[in-house]
Biopython code that builds the backbone (N, CA, C, O; Angstrom):
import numpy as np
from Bio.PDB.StructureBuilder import StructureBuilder

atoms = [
    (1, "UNK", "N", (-34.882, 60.013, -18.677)),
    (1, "UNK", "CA", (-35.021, 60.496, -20.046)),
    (1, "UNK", "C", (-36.437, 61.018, -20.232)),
    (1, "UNK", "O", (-37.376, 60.446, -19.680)),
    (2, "UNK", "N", (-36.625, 62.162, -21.048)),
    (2, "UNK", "CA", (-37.842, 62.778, -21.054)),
    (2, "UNK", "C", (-37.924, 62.980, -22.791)),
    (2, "UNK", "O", (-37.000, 63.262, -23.553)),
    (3, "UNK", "N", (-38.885, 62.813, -23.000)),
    (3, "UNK", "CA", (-39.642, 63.191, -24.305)),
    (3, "UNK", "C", (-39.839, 65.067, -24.020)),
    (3, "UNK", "O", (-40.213, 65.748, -23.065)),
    (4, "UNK", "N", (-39.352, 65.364, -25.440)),
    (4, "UNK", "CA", (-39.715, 67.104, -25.886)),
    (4, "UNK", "C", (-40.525, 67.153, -27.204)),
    (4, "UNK", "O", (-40.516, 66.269, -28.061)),
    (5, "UNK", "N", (-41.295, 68.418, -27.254)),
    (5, "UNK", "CA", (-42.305, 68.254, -28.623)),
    (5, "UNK", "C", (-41.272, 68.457, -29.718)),
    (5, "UNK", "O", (-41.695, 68.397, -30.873)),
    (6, "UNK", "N", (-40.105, 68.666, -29.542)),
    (6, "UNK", "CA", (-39.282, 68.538, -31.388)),
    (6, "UNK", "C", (-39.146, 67.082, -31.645)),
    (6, "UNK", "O", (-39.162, 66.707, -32.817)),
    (7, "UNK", "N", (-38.968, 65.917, -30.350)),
    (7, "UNK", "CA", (-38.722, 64.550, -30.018)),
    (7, "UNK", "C", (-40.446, 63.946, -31.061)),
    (7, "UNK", "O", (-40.494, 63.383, -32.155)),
    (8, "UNK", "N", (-41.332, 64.272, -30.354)),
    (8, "UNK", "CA", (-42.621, 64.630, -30.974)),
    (8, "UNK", "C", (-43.162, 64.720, -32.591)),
    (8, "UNK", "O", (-43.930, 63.998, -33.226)),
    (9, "UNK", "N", (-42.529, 65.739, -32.894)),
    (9, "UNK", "CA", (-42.582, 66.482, -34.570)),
    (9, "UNK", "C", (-41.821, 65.828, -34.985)),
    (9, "UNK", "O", (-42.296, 65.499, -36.071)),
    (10, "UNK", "N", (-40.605, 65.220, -34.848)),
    (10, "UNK", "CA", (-39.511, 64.705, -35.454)),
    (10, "UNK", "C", (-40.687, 63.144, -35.772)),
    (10, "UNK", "O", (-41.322, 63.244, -36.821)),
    (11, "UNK", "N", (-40.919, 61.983, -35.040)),
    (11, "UNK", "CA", (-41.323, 61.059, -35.203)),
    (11, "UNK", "C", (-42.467, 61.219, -36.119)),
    (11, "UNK", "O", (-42.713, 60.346, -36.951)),
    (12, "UNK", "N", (-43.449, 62.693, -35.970)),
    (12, "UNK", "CA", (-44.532, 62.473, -36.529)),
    (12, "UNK", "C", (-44.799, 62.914, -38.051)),
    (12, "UNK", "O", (-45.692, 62.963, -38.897)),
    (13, "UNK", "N", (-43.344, 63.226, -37.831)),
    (13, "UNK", "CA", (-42.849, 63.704, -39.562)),
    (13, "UNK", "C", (-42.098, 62.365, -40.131)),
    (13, "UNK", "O", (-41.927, 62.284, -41.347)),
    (14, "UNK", "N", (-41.676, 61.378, -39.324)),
    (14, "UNK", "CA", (-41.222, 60.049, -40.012)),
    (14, "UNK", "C", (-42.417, 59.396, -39.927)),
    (14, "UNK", "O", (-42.315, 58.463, -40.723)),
    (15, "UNK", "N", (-43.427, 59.360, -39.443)),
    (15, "UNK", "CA", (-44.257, 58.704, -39.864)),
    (15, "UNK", "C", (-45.702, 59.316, -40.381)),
    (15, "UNK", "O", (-46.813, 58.849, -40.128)),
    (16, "UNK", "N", (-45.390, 60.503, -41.183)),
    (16, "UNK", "CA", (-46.426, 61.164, -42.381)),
    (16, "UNK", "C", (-47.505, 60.943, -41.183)),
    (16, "UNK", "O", (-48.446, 60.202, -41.468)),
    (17, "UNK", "N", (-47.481, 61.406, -40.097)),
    (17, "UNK", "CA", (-48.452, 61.982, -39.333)),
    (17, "UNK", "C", (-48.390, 63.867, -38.842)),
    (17, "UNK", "O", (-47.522, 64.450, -38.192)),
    (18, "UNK", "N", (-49.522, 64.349, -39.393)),
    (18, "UNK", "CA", (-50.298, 65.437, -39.255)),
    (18, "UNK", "C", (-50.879, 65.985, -37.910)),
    (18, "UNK", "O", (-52.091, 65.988, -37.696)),
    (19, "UNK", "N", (-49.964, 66.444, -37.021)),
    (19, "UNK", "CA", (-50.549, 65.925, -35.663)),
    (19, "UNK", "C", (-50.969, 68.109, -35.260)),
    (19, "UNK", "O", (-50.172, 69.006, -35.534)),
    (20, "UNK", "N", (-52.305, 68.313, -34.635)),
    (20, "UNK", "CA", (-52.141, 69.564, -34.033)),
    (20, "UNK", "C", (-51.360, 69.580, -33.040)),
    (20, "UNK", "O", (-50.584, 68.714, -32.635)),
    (21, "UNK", "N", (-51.776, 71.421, -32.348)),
    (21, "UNK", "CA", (-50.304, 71.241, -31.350)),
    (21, "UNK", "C", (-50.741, 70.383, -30.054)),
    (21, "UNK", "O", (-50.002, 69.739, -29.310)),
    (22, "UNK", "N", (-52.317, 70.568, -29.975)),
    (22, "UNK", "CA", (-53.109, 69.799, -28.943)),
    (22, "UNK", "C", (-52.601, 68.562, -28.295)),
    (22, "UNK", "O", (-52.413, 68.231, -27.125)),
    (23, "UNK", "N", (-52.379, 67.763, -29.916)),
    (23, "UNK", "CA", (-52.193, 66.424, -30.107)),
    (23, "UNK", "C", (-50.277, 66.259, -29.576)),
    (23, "UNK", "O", (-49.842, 65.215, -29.090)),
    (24, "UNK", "N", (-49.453, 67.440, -29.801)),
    (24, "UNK", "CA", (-47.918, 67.731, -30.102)),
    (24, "UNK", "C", (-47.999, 66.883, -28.114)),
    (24, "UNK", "O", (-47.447, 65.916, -27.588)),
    (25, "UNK", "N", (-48.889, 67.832, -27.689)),
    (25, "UNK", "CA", (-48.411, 67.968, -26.344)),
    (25, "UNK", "C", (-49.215, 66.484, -25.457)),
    (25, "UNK", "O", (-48.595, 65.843, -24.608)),
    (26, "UNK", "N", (-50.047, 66.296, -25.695)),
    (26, "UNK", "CA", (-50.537, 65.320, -25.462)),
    (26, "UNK", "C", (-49.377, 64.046, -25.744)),
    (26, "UNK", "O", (-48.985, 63.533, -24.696)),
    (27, "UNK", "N", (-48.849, 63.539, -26.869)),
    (27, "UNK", "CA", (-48.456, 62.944, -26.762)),
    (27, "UNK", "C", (-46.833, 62.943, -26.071)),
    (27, "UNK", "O", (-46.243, 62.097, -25.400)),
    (28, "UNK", "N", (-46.561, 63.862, -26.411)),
    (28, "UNK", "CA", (-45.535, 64.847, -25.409)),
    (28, "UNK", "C", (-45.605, 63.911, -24.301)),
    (28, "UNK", "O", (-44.811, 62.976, -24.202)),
    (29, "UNK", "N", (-46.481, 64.124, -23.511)),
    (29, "UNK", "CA", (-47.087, 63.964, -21.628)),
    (29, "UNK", "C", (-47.053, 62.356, -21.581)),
    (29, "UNK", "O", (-46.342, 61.698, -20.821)),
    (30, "UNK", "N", (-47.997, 61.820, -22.579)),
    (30, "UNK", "CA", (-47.567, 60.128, -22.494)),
    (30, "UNK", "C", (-46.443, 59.523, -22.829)),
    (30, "UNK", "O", (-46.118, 58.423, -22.381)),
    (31, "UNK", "N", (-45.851, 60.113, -23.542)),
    (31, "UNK", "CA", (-44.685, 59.382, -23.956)),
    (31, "UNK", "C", (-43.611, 59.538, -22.941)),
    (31, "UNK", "O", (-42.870, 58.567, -22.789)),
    (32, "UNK", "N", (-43.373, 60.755, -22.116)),
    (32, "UNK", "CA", (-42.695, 61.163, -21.396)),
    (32, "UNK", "C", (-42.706, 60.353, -20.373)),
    (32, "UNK", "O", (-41.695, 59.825, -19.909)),
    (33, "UNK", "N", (-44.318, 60.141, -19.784)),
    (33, "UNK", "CA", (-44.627, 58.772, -18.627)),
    (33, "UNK", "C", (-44.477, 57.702, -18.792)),
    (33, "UNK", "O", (-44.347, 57.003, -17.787)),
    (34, "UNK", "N", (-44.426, 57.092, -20.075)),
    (34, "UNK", "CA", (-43.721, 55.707, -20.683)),
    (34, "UNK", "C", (-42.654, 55.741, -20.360)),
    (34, "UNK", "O", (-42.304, 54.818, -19.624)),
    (35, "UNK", "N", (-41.501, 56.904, -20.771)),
    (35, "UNK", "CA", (-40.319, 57.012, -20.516)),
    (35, "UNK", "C", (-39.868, 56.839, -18.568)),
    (35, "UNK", "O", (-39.036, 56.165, -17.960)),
    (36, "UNK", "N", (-40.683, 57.609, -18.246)),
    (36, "UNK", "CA", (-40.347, 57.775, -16.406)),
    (36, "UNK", "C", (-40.813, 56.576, -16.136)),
    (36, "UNK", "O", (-39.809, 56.117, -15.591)),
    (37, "UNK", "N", (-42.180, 55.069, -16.090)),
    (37, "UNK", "CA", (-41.921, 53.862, -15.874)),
    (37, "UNK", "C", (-41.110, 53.896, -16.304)),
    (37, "UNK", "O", (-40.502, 54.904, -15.944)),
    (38, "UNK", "N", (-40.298, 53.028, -17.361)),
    (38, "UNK", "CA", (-39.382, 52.449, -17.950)),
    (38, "UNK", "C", (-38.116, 52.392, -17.282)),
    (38, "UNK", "O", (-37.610, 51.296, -17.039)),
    (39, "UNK", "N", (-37.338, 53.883, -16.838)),
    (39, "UNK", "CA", (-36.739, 54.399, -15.830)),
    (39, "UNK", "C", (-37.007, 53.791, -14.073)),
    (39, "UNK", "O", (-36.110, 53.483, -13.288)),
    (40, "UNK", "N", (-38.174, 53.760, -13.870)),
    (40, "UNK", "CA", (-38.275, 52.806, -12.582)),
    (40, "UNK", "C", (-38.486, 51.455, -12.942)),
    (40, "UNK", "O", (-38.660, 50.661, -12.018)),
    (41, "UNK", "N", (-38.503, 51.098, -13.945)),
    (41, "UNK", "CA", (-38.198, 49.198, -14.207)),
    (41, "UNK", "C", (-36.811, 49.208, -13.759)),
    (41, "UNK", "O", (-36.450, 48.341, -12.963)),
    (42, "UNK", "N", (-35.952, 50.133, -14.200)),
    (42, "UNK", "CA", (-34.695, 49.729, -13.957)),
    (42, "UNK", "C", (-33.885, 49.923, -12.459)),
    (42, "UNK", "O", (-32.726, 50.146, -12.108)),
    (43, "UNK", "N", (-34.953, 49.743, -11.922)),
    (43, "UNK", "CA", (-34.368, 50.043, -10.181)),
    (43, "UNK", "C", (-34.546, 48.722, -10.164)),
    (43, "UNK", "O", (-33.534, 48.257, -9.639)),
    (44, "UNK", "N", (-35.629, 47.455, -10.589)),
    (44, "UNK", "CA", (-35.643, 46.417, -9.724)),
    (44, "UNK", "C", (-34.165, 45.634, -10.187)),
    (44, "UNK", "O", (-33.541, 45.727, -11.244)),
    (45, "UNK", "N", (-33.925, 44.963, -9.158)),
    (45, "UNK", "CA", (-33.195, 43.825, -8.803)),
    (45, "UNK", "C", (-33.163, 42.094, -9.878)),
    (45, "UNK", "O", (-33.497, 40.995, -9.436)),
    (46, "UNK", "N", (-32.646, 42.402, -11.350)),
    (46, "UNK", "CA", (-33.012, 41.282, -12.245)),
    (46, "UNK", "C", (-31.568, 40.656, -11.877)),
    (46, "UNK", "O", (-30.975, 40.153, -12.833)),
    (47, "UNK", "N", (-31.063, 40.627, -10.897)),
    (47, "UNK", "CA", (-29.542, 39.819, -10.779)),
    (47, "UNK", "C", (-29.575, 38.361, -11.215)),
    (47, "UNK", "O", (-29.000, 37.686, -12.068)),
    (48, "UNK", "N", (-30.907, 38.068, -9.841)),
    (48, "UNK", "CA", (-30.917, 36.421, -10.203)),
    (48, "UNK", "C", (-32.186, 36.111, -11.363)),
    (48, "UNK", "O", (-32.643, 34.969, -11.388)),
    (49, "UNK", "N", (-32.513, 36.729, -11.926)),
    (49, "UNK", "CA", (-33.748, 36.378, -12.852)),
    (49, "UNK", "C", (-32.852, 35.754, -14.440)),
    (49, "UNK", "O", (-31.873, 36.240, -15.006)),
    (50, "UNK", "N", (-33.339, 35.026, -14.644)),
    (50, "UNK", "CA", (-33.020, 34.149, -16.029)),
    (50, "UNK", "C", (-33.358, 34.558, -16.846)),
    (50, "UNK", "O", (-34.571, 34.735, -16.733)),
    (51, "UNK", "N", (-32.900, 34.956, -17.980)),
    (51, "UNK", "CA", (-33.279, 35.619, -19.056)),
    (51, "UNK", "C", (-33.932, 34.604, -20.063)),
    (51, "UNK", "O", (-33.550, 33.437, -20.149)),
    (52, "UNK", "N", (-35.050, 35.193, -20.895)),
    (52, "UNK", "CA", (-35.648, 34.539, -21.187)),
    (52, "UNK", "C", (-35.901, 35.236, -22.878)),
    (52, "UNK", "O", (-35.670, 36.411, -23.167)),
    (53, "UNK", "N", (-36.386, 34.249, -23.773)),
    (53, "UNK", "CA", (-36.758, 34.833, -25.259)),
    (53, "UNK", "C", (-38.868, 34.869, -25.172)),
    (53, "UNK", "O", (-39.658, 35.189, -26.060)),
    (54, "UNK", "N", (-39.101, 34.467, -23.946)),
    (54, "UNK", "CA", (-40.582, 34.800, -24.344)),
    (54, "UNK", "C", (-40.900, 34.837, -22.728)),
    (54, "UNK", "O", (-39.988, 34.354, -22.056)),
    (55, "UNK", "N", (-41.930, 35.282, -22.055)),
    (55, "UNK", "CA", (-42.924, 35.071, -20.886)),
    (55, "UNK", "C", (-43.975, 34.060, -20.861)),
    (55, "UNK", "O", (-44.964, 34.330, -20.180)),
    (56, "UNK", "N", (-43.951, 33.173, -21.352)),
    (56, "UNK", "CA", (-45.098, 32.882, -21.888)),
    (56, "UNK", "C", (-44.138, 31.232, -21.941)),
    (56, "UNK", "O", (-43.086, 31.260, -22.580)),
    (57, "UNK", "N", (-44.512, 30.022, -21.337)),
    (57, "UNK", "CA", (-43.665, 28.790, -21.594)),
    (57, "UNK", "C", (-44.476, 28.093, -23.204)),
    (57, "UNK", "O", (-45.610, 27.658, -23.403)),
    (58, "UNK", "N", (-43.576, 28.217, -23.890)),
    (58, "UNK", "CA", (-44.334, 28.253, -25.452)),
    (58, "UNK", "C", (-43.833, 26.141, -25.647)),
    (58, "UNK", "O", (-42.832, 25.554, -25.237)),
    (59, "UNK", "N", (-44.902, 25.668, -26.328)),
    (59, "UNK", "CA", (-44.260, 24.420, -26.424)),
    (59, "UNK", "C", (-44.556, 24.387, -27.744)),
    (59, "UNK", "O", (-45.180, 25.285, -28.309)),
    (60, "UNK", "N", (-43.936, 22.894, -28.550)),
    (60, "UNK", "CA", (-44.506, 22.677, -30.102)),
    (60, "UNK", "C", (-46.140, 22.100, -30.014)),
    (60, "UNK", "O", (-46.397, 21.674, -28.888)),
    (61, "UNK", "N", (-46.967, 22.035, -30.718)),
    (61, "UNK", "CA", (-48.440, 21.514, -30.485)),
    (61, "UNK", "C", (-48.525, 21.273, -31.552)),
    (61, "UNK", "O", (-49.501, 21.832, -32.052)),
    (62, "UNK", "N", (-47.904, 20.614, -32.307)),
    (62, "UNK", "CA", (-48.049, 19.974, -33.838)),
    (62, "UNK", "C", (-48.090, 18.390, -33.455)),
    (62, "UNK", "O", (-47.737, 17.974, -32.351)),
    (63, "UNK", "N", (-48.433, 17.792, -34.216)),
    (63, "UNK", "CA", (-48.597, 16.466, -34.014)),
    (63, "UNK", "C", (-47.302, 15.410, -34.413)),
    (63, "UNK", "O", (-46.461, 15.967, -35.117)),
    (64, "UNK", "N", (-47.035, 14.125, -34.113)),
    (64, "UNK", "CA", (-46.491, 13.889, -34.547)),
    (64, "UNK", "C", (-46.522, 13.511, -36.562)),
    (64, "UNK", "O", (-47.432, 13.959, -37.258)),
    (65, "UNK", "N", (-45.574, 12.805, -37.047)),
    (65, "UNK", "CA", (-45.484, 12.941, -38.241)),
    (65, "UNK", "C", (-46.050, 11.210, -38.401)),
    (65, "UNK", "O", (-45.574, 10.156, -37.979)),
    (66, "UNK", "N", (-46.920, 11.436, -38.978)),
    (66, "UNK", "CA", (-46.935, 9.212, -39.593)),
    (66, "UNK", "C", (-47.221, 9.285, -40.741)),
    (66, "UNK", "O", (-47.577, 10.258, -41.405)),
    (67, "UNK", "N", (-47.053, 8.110, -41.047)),
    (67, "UNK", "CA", (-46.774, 7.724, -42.576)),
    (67, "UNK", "C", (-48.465, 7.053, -43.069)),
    (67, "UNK", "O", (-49.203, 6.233, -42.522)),
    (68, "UNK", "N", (-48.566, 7.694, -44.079)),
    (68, "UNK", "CA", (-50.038, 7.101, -44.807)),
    (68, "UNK", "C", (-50.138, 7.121, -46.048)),
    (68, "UNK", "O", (-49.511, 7.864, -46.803)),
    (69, "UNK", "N", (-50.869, 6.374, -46.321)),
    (69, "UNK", "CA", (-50.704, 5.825, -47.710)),
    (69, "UNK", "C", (-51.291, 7.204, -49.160)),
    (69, "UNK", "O", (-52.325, 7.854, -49.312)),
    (70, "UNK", "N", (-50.307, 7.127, -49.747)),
    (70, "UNK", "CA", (-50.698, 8.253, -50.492)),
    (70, "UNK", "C", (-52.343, 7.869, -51.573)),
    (70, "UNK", "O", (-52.839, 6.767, -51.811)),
    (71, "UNK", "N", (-52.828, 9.296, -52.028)),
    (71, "UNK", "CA", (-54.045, 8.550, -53.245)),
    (71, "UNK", "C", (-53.356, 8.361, -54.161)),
    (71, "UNK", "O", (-52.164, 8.649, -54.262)),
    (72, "UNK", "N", (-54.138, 7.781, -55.038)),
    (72, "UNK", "CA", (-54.025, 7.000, -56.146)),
    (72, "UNK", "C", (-54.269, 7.998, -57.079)),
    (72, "UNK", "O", (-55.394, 8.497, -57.037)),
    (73, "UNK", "N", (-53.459, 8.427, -57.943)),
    (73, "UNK", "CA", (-52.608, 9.408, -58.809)),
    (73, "UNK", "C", (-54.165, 9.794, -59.604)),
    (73, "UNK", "O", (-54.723, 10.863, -59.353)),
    (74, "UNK", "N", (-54.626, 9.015, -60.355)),
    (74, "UNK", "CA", (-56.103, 9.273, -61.059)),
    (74, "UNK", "C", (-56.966, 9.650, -59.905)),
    (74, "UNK", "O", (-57.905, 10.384, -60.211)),
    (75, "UNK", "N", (-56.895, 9.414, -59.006)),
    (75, "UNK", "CA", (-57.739, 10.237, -57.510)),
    (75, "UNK", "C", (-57.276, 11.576, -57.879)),
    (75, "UNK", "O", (-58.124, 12.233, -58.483)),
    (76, "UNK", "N", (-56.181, 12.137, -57.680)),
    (76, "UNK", "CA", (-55.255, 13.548, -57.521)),
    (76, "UNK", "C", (-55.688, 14.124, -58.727)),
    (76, "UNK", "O", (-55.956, 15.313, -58.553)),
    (77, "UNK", "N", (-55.893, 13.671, -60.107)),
    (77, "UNK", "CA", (-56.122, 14.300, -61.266)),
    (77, "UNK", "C", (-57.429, 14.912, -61.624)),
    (77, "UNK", "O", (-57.613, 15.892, -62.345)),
    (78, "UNK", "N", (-58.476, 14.038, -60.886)),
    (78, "UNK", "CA", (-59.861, 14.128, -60.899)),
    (78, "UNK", "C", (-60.587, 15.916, -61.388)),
    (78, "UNK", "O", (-61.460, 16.257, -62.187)),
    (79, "UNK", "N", (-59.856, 16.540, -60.615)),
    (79, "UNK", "CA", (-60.002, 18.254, -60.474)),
    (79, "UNK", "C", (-59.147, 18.759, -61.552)),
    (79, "UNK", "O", (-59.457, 19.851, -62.028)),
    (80, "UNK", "N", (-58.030, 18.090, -62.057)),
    (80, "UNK", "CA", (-57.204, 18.784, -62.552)),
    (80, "UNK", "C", (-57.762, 19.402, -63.940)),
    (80, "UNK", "O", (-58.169, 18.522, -64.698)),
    (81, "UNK", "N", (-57.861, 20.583, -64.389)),
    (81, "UNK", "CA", (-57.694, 21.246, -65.470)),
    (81, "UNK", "C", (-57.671, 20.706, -66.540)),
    (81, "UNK", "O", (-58.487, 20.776, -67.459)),
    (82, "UNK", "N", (-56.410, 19.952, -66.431)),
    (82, "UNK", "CA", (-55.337, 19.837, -67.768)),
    (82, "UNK", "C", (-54.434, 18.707, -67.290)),
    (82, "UNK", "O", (-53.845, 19.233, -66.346)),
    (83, "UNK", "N", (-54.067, 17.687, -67.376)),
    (83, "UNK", "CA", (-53.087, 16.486, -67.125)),
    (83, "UNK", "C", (-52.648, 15.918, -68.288)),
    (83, "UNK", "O", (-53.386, 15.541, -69.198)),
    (84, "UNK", "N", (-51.080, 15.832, -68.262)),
    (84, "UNK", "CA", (-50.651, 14.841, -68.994)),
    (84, "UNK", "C", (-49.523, 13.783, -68.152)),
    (84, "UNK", "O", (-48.990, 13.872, -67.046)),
    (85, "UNK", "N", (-49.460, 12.886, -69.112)),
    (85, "UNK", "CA", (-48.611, 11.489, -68.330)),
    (85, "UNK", "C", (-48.631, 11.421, -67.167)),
    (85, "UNK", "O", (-47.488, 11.170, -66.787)),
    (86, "UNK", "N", (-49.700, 11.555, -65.880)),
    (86, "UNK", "CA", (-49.897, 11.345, -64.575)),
    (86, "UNK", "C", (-49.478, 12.607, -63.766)),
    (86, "UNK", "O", (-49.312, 12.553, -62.547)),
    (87, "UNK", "N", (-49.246, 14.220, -64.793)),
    (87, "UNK", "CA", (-49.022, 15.404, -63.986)),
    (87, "UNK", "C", (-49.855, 16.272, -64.097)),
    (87, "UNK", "O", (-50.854, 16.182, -64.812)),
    (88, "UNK", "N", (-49.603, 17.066, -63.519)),
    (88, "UNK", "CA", (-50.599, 18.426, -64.331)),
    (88, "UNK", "C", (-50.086, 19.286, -65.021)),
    (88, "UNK", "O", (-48.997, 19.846, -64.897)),
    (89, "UNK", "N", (-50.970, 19.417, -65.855)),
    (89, "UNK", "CA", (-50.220, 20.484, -67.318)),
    (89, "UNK", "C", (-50.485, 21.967, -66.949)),
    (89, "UNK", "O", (-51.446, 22.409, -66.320)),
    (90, "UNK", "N", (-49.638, 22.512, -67.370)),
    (90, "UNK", "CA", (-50.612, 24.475, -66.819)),
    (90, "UNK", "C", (-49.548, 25.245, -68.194)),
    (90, "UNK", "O", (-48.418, 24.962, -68.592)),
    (91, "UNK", "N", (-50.149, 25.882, -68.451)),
    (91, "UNK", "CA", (-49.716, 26.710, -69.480)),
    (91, "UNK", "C", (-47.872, 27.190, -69.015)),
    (91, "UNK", "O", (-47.466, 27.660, -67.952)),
    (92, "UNK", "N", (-47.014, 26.807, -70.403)),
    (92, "UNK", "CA", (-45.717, 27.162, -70.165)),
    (92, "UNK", "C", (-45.555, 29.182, -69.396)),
    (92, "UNK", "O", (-46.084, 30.076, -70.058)),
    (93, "UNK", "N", (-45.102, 29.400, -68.589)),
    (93, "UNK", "CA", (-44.267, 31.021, -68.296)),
    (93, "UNK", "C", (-43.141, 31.263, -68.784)),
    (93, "UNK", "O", (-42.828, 32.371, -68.349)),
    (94, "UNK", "N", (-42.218, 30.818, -69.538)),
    (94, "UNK", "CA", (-40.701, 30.564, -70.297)),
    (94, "UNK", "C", (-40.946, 29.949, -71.737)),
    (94, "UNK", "O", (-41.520, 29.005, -72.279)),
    (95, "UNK", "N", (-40.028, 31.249, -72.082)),
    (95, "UNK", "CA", (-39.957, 31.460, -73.905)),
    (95, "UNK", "C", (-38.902, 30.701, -73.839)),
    (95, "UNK", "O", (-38.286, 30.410, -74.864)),
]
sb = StructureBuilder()
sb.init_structure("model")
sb.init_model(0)
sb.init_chain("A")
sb.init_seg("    ")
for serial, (resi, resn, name, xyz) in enumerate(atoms, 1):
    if name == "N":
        sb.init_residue(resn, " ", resi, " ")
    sb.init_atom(name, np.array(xyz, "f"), 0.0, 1.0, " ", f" {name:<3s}", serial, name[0])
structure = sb.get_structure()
């Protein structure tokens, strides 16, 4: 598969890019060589290869979860604005 400069103009008109013709052909030439690798990826041999959702062996690195004692509610209010009956008050958004 080969890239053409209408292939070119077409993309650079979906993406409100202004391109000269300099630029038309230039990218023309790279994109085209993206295309020709891509084309020889598909000669190798992935028969026995395992398909995978990343390259990269990703693990969780969060910690576990423990239990601790919460503050003491007049601790939590200290900053607050505005509190009533042990919450915080903030101006009503609903008529």
């Amino acid at each position: 598969m080969s890239i053409n400069i209408n292939d070119v103009e077409h993309v650079a008109k979906l993406a409100r890019l202004d391109l000269s013709e300099q630029e038309k052909e230039m990218f023309t030439a790279q994109l085209s060589a993206i295309l020709k690798y891509a084309e020889k990826l598909k000669e190798l041999d992935t028969e026995e290869v395992e398909p995978t959702t990343h390259v990269l062996h990703l693990s969780n690195v969060m910690r576990e979860d423990e239990v601790h004692e919460s503050l003491p509610i007049e601790k939590v209010l200290l900053n607050a604005p505005d509190d009533e009956d042990g919450q915080f008050k903030v101006p009503a958004v609903l008529e």
